[in-house]
C-alpha positions as CSV (number, residue, x, y, z in Angstrom):
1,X,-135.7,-56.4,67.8
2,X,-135.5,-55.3,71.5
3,X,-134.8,-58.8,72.5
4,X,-132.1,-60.1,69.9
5,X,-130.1,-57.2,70.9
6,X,-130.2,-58.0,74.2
7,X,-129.5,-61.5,73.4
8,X,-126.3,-60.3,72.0
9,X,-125.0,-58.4,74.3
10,X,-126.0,-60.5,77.3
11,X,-124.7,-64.1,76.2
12,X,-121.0,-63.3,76.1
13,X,-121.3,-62.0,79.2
14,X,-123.0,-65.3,80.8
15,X,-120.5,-67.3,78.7
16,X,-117.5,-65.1,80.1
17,X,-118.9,-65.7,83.7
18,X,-119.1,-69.3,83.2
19,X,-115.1,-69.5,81.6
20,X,-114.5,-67.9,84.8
21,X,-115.9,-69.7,87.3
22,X,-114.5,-73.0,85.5
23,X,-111.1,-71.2,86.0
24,X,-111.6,-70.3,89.8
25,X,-112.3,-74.0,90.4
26,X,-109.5,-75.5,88.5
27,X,-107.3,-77.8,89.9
28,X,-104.0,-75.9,88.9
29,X,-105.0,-72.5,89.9
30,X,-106.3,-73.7,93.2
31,X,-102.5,-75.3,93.6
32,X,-101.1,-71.9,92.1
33,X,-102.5,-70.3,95.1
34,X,-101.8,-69.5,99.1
35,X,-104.6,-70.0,101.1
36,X,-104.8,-68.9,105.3
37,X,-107.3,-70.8,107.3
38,X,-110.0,-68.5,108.6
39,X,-112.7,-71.0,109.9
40,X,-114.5,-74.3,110.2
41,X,-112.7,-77.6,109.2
42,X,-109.2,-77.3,109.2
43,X,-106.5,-79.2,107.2
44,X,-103.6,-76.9,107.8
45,X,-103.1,-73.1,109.2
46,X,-101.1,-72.0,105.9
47,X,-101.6,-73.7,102.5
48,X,-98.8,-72.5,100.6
49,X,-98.4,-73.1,96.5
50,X,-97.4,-76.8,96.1
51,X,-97.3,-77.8,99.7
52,X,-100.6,-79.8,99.0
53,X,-102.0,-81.7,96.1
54,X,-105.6,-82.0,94.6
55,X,-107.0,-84.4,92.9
56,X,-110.2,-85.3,91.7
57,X,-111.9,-82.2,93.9
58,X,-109.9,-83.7,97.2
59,X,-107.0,-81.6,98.4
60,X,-104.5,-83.0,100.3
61,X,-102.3,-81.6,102.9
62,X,-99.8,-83.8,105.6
63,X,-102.6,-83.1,108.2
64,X,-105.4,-84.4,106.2
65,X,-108.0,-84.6,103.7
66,X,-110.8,-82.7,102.3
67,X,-113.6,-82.3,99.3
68,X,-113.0,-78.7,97.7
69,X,-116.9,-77.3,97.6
70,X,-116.5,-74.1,95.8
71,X,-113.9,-71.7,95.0
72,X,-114.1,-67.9,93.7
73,X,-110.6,-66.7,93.6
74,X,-110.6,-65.0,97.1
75,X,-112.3,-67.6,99.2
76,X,-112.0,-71.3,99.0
77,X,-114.9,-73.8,100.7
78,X,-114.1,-77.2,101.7
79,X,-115.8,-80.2,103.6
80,X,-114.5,-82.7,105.6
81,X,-114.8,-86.3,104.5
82,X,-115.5,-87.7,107.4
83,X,-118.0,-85.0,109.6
84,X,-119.0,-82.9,106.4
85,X,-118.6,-80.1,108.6
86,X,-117.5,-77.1,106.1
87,X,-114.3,-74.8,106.2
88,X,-112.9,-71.3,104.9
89,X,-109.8,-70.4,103.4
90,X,-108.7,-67.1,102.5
91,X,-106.7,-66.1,99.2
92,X,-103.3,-64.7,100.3
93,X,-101.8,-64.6,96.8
């Protein structure tokens, strides 16, 4: 009894988390977004809202390239293409 009720109540919050983490890692609300450069790989000091495009988990900026890794609304992880070396940006929205 114990453990359907904890079923319950558990699952919608695992499937919330999930809806959420999808979000975070969208394409448009990565774009929706102003990001400072705090370390690592480096494709721009200031990201601001549609000054760079992504596409197919790359974002693009006029002073390069790199694969987004991960993001969680007030960080965002990317790796360079070429070095893999990995870089932090910082939520300023």
């Amino acid at each position: 009894m114990y453990k359907k009720l904890i079923l319950k109540i558990v699952s919608p919050i695992i499937g919330l988390a999930i809806v959420g983490c999808i979000y975070l890692n969208s394409e448009s609300f990565i774009e929706n977004q102003d990001w400072k450069y705090a370390e690592g790989t480096h494709i721009g000091d200031w990201l601001a809202k549609n000054a760079f495009k992504v596409s197919d988990r790359i974002i693009e900026t006029n002073q390069g390239k790199a694969k987004i890794i991960f993001c969680y609304g007030k960080k965002l992880i990317i790796e360079n293409l070429a070095t893999k070396e990995k870089g932090f940006y910082i939520n300023k929205s």
